[in-house]
C-alpha positions as protocol buffer text, in pm:
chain_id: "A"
residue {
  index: 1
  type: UNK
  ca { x: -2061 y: -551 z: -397 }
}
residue {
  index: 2
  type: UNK
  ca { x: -1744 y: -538 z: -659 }
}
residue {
  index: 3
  type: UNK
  ca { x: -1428 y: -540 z: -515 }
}
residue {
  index: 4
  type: UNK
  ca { x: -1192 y: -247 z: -529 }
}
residue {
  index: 5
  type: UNK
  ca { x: -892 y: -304 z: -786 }
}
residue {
  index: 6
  type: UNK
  ca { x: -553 y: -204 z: -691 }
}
residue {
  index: 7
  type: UNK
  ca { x: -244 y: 29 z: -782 }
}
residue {
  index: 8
  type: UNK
  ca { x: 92 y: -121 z: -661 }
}
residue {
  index: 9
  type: UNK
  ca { x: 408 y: 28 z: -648 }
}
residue {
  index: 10
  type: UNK
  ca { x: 707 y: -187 z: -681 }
}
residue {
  index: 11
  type: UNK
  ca { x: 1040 y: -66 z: -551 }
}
residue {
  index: 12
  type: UNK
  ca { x: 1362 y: -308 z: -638 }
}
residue {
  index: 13
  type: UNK
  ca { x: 1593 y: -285 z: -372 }
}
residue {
  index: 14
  type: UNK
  ca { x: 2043 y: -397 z: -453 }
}
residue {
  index: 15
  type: UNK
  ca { x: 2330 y: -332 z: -186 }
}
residue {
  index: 16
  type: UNK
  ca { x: 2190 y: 19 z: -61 }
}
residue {
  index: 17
  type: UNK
  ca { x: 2100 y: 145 z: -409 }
}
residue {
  index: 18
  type: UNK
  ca { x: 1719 y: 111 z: -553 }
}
residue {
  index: 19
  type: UNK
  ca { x: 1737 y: 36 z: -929 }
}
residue {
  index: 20
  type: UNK
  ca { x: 1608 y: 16 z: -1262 }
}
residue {
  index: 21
  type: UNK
  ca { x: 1537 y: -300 z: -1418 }
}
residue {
  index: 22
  type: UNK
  ca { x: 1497 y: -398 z: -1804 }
}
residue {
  index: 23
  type: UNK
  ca { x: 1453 y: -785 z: -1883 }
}
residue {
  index: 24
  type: UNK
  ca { x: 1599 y: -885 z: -1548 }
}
residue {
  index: 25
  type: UNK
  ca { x: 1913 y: -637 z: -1631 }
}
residue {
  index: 26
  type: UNK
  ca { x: 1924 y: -387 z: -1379 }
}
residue {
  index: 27
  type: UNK
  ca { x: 2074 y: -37 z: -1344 }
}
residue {
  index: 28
  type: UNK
  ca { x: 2128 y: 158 z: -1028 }
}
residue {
  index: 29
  type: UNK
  ca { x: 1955 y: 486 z: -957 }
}
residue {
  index: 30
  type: UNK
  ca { x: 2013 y: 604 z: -654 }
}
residue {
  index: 31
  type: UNK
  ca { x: 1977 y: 568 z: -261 }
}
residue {
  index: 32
  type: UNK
  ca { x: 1723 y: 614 z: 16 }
}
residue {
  index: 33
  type: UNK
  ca { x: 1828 y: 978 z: 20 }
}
residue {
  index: 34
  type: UNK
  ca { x: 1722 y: 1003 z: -383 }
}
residue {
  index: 35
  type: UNK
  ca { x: 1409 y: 813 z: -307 }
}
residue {
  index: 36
  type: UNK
  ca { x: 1309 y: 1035 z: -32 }
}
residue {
  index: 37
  type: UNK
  ca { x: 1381 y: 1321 z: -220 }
}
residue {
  index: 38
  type: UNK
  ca { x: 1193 y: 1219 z: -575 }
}
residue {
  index: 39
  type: UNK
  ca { x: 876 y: 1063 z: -419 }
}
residue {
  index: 40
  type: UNK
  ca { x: 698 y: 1211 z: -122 }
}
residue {
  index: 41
  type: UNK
  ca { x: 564 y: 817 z: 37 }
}
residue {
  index: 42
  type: UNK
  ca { x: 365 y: 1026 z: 267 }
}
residue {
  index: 43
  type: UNK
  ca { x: 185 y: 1177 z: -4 }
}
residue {
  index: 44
  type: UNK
  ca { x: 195 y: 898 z: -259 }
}
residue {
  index: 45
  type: UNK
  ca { x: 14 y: 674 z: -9 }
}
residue {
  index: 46
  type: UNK
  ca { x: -310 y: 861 z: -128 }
}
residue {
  index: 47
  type: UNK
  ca { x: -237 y: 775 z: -517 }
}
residue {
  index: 48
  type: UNK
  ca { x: -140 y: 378 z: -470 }
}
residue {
  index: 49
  type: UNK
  ca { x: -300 y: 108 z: -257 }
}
residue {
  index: 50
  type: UNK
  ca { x: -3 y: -95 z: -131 }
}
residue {
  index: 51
  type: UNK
  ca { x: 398 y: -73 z: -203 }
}
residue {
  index: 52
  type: UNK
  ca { x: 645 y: -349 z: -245 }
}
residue {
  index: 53
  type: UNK
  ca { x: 956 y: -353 z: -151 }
}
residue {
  index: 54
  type: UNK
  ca { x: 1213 y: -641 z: -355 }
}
residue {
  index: 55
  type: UNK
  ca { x: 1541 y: -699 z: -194 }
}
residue {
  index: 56
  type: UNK
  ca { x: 1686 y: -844 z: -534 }
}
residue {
  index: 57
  type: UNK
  ca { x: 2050 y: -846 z: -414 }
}
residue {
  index: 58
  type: UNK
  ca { x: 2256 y: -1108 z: -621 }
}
residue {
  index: 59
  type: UNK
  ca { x: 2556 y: -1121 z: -406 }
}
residue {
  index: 60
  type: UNK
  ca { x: 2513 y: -1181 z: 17 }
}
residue {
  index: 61
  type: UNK
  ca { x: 2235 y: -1017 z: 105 }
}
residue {
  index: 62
  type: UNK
  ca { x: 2216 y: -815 z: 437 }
}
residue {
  index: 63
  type: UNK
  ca { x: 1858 y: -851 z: 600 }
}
residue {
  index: 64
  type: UNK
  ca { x: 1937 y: -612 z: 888 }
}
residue {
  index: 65
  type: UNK
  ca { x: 2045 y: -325 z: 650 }
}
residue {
  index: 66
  type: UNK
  ca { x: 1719 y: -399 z: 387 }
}
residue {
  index: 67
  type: UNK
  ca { x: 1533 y: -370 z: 719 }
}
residue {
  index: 68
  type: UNK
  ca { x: 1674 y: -71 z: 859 }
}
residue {
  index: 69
  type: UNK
  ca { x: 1533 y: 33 z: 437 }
}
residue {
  index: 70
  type: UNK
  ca { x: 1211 y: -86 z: 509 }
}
residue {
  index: 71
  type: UNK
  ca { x: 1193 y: 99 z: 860 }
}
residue {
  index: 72
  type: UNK
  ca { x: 1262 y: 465 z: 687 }
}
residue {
  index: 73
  type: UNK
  ca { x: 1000 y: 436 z: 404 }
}
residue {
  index: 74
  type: UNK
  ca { x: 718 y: 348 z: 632 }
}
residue {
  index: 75
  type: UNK
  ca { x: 831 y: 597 z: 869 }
}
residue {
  index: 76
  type: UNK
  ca { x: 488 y: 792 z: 813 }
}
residue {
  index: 77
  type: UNK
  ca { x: 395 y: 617 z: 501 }
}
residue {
  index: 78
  type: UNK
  ca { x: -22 y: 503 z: 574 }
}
residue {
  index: 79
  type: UNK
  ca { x: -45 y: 250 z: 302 }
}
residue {
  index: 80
  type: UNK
  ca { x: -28 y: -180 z: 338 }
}
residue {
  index: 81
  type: UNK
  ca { x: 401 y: -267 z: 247 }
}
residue {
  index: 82
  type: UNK
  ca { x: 481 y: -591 z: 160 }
}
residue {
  index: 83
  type: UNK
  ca { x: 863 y: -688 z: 137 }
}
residue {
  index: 84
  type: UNK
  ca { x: 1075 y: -1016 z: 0 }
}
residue {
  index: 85
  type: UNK
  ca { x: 1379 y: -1112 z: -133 }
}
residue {
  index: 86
  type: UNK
  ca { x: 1604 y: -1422 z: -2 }
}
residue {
  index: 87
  type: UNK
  ca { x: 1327 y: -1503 z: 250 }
}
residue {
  index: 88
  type: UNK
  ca { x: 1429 y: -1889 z: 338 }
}
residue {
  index: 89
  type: UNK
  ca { x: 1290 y: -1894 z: 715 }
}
residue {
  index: 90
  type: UNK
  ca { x: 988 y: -1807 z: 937 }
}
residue {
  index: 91
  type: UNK
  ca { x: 1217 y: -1605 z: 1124 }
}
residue {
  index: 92
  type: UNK
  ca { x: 1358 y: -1396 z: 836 }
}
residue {
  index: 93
  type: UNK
  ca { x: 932 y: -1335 z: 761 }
}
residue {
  index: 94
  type: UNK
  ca { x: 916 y: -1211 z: 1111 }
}
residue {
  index: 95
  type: UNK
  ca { x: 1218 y: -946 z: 1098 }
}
residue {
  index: 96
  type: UNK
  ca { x: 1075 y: -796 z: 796 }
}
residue {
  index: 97
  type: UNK
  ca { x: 742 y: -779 z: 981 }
}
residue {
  index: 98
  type: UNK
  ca { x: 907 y: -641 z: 1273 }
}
residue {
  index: 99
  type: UNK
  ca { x: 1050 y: -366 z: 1056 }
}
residue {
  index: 100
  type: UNK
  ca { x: 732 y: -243 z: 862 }
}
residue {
  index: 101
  type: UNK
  ca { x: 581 y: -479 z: 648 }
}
residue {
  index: 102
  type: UNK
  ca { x: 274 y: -641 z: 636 }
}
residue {
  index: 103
  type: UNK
  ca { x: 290 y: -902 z: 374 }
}
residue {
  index: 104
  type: UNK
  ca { x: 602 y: -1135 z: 290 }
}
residue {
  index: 105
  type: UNK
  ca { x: 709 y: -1179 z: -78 }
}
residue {
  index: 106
  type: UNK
  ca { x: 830 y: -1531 z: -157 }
}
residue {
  index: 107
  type: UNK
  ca { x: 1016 y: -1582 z: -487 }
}
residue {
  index: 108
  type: UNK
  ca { x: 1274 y: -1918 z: -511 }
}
residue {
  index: 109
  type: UNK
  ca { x: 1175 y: -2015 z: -157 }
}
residue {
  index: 110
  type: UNK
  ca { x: 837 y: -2130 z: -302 }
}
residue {
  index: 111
  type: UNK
  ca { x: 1010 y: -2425 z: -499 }
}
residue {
  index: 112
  type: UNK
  ca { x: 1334 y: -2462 z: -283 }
}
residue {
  index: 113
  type: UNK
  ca { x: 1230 y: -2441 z: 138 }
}
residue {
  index: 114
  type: UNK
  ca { x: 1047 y: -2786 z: 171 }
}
residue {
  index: 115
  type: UNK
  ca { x: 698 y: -2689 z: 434 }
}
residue {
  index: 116
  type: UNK
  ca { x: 807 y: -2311 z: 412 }
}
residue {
  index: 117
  type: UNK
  ca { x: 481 y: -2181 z: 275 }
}
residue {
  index: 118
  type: UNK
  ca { x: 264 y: -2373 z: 517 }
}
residue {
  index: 119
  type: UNK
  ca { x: 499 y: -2250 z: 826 }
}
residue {
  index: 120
  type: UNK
  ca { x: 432 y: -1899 z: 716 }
}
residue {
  index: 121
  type: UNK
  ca { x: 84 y: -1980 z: 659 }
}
residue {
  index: 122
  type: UNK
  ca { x: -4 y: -2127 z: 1028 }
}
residue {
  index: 123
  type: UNK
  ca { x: 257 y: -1850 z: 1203 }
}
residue {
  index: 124
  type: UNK
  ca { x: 109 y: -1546 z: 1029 }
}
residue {
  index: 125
  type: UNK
  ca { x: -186 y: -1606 z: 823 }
}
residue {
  index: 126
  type: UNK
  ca { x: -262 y: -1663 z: 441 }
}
residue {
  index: 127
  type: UNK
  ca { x: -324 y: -1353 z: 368 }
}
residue {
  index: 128
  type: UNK
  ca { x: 24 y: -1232 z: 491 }
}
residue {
  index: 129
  type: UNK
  ca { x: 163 y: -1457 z: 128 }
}
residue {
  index: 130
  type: UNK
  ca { x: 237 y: -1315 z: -186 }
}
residue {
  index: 131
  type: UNK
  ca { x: 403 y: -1588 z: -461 }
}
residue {
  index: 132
  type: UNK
  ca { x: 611 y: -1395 z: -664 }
}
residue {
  index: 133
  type: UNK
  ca { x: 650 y: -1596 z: -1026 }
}
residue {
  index: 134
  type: UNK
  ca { x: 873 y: -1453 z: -1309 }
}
residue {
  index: 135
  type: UNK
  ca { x: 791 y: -1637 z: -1607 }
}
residue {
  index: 136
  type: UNK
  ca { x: 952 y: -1602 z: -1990 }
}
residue {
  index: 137
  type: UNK
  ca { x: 769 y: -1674 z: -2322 }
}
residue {
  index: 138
  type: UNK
  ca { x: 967 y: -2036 z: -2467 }
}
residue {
  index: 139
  type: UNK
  ca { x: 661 y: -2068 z: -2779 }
}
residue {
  index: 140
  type: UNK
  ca { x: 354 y: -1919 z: -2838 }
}
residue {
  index: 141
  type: UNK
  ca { x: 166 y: -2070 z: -2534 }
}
residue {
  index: 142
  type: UNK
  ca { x: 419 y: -2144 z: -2304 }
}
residue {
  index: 143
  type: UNK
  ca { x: 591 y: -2028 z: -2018 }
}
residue {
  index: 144
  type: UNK
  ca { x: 907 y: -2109 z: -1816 }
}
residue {
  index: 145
  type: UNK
  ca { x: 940 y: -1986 z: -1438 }
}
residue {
  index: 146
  type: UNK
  ca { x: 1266 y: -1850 z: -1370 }
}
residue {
  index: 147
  type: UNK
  ca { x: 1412 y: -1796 z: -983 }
}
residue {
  index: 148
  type: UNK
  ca { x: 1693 y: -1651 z: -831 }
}
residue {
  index: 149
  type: UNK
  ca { x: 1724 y: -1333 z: -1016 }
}
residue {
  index: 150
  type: UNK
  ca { x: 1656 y: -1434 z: -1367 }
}
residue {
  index: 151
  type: UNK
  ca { x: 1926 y: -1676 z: -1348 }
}
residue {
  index: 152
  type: UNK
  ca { x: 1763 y: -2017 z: -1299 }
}
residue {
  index: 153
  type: UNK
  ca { x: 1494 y: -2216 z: -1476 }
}
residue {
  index: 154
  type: UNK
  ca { x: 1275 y: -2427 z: -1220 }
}
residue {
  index: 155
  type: UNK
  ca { x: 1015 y: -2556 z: -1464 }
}
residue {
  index: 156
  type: UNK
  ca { x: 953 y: -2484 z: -1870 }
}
residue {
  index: 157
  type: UNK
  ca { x: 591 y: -2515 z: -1741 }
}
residue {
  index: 158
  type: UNK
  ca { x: 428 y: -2223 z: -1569 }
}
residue {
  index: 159
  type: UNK
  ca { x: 56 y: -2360 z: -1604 }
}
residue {
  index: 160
  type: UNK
  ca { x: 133 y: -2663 z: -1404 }
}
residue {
  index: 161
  type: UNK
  ca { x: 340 y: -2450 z: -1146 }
}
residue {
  index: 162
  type: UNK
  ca { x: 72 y: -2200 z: -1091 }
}
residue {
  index: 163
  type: UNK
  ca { x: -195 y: -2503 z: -1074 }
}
residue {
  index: 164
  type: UNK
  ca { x: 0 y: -2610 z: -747 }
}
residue {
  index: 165
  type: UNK
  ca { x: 63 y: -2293 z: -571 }
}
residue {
  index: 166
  type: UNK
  ca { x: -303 y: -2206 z: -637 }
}
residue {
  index: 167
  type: UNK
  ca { x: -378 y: -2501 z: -459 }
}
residue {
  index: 168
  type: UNK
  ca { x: -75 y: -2394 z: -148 }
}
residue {
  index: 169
  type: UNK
  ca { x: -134 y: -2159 z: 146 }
}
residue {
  index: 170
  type: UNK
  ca { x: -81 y: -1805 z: -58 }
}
residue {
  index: 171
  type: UNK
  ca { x: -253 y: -1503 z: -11 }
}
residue {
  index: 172
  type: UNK
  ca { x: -197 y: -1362 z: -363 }
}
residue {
  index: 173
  type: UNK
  ca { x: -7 y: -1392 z: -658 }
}
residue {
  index: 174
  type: UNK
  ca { x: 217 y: -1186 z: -821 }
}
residue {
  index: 175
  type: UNK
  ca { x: 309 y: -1260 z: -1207 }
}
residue {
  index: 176
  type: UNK
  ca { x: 547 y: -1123 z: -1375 }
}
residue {
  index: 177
  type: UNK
  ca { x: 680 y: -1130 z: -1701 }
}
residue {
  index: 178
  type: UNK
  ca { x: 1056 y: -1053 z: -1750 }
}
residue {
  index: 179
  type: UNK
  ca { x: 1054 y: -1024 z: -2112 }
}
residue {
  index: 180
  type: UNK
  ca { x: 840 y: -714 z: -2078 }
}
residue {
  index: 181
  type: UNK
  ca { x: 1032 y: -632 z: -1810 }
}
residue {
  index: 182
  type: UNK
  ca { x: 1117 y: -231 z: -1773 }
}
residue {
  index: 183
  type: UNK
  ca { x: 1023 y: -222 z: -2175 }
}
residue {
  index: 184
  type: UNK
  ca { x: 748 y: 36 z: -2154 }
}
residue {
  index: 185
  type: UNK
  ca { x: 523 y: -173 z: -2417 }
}
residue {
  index: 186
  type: UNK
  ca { x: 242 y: -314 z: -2152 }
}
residue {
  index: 187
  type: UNK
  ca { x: 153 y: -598 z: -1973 }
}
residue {
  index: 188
  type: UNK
  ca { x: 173 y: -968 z: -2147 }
}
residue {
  index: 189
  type: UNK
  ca { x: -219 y: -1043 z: -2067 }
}
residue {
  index: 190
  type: UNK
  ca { x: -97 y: -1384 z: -2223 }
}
residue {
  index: 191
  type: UNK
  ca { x: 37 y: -1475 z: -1850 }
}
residue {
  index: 192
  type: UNK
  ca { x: -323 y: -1504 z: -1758 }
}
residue {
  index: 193
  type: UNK
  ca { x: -429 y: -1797 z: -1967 }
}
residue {
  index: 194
  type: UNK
  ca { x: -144 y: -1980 z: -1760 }
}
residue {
  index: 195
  type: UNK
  ca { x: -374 y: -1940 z: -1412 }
}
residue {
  index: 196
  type: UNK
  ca { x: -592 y: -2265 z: -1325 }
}
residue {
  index: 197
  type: UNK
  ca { x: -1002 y: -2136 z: -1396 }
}
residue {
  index: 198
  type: UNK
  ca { x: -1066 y: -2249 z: -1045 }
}
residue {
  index: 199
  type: UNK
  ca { x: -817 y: -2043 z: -909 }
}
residue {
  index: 200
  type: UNK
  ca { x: -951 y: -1773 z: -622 }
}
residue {
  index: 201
  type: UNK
  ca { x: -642 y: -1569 z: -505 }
}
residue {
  index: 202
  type: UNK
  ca { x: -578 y: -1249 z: -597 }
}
residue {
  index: 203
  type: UNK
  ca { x: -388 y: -1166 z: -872 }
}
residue {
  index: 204
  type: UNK
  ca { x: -158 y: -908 z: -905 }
}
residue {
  index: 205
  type: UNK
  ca { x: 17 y: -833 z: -1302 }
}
residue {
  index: 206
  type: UNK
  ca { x: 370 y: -695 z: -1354 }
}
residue {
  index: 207
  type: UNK
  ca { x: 562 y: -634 z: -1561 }
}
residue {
  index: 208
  type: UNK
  ca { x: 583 y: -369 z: -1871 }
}
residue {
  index: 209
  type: UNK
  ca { x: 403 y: -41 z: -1773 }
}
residue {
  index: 210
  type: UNK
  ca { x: 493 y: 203 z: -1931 }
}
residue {
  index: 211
  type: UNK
  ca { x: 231 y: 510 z: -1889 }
}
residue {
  index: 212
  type: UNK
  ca { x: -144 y: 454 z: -1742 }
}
residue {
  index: 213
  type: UNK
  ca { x: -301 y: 326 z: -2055 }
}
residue {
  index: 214
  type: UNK
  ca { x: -107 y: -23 z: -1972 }
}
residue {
  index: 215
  type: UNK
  ca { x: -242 y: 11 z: -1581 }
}
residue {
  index: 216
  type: UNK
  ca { x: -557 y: 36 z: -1755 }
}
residue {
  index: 217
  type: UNK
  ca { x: -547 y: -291 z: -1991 }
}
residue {
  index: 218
  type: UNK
  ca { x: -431 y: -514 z: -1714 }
}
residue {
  index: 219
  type: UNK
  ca { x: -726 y: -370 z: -1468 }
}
residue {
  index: 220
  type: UNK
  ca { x: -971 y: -445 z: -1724 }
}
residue {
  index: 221
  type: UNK
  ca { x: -905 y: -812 z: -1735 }
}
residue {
  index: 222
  type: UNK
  ca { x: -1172 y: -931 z: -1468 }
}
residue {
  index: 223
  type: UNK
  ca { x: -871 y: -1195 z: -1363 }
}
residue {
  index: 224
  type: UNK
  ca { x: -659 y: -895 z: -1239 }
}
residue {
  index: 225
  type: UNK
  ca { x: -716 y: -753 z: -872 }
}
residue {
  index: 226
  type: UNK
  ca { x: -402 y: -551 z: -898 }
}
residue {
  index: 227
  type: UNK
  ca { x: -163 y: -382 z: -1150 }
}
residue {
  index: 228
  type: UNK
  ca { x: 180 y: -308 z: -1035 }
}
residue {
  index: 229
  type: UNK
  ca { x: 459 y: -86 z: -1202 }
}
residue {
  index: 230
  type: UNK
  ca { x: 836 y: -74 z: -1047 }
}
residue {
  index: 231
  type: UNK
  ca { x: 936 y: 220 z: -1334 }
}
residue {
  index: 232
  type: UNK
  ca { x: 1077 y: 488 z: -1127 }
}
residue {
  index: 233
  type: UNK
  ca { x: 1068 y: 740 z: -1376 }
}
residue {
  index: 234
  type: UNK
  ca { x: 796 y: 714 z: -1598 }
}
residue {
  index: 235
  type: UNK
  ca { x: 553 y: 768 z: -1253 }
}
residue {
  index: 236
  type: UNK
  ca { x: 848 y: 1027 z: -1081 }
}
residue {
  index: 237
  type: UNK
  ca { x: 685 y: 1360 z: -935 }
}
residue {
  index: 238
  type: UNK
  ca { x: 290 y: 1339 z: -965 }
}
residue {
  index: 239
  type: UNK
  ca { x: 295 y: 1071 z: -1222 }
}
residue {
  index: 240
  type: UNK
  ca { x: 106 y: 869 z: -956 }
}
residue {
  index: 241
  type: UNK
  ca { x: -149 y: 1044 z: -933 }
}
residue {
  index: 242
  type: UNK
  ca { x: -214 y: 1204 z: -1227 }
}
residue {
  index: 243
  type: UNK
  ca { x: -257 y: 746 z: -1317 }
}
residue {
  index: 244
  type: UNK
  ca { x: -485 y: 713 z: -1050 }
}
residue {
  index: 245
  type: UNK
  ca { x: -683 y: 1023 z: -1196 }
}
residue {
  index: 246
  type: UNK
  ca { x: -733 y: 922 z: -1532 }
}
residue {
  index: 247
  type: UNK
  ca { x: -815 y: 535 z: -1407 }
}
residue {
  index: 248
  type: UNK
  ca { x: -1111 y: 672 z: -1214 }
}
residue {
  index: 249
  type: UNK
  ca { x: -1192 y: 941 z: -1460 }
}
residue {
  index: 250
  type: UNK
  ca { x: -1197 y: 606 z: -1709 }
}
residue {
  index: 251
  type: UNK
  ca { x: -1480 y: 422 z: -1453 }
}
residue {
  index: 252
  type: UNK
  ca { x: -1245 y: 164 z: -1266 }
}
residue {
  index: 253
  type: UNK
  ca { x: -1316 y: 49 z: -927 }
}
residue {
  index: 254
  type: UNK
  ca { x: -1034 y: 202 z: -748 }
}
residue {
  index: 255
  type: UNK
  ca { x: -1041 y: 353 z: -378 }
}
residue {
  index: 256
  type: UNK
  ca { x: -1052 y: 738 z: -349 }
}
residue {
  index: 257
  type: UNK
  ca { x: -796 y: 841 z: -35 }
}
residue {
  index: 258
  type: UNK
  ca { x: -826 y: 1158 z: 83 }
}
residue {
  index: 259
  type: UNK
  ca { x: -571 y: 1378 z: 24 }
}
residue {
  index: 260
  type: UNK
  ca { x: -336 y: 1511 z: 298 }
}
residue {
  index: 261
  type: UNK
  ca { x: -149 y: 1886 z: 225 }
}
């Protein structure tokens, strides 16, 4: 039996705002109260599979008030959340699973908090993991892995990065590439020649969407399990949907959700 693909919403999270981001540069757009008002999450659960929610704060970051976030959009939201950003500690994993999510989001913890991964692993599971890579082209073939924001290179090679986490505790991968970035021109399906052949976790691609012709490309790649999109207006009002409608219409493997008035 195939495996259903996925649809992922990503929502980027700074100081109380949610926010655009282009190439790592990001622009605020509004609040909880604009969220709430612009997309319906108890309604949008039946158009996307999972959301993520990115606490990219570049100054202190304040887990209590990202959680107190977290607890208002799953307030009747029915769909899997997963949530990250600055998570250094098993007990930081467990407040954001306290508050809503199911899944923990690890970014520059993955190559700075020595055992981290396996602590996670053995206190909540695998399959509560996502590694969250941001890479950026250097040549033709190669890829650098960038952390903290945007603002630190941890390795000029991505293929020998990926080969060890593929080999770590982690659920599922998340790639993302930050020179497509909020650009609107589609995925880089390049990232993919980066992942080890033997690899078996999930992969989820970010990183460029721009309309549901790009969700398409990166869900025909058989390496892809997910496609994820964090443009808040391109997908605003029933855009959603109306993507999840023409991907079935097209023949992919996505879950149908019943619909909820």
């Amino acid at each position: 039996m195939m495996l259903k693909k996925r649809l992922i919403f990503t929502l980027l999270y700074d100081s109380g705002s949610f926010m655009l981001s282009r190439n790592f540069r990001t622009q605020r757009v509004g609040d909880i109260g604009w969220l709430e008002n612009n997309y319906d999450f108890a309604q949008i659960s039946c158009f996307i599979d999972e959301l993520i929610v990115l606490d990219i704060t570049r100054e202190k970051r304040d887990i209590s008030i990202f959680c107190e976030v977290l607890k208002k959009l799953t307030s009747g939201c029915f769909l899997p959340i997963s949530a990250g950003g600055g998570v250094k500690s098993v007990q930081d994993a467990r407040i954001l699973l306290q508050s809503g999510a199911d899944k923990i989001v690890l970014n520059t913890a993955l190559f700075e908090e020595d055992d981290l991964v396996e602590n996670l692993a053995e206190e909540f599971g695998q399959q509560c993991l996502i590694g969250s890579i941001d890479l950026v082209k250097t040549s033709e073939n190669e890829y650098s892995v960038i952390t903290e924001s945007g603002t630190r290179t941890v390795s000029n090679s991505a293929k020998d990065i990926l080969a060890r986490l593929t080999n770590e505790s982690i659920g599922e991968l998340y790639l993302n590439s930050i020179d497509r970035d909020g650009t609107g021109q589609g995925y880089d399906l390049n990232i993919l020649e980066l992942i080890p052949k033997t690899c078996n976790i999930p992969i989820i691609l970010a990183g460029g969407v721009g309309n549901a012709v790009h969700l398409a490309s990166g869900l025909s790649d058989l390496r892809v399990d997910a496609v994820a999109t964090a443009n808040l207006f391109n997908f605003i009002g029933d855009g959603l949907q109306r993507a999840r409608e023409l991907l079935v219409k097209d023949g992919f493997s996505l879950a149908i959700w019943p619909v909820f008035d």
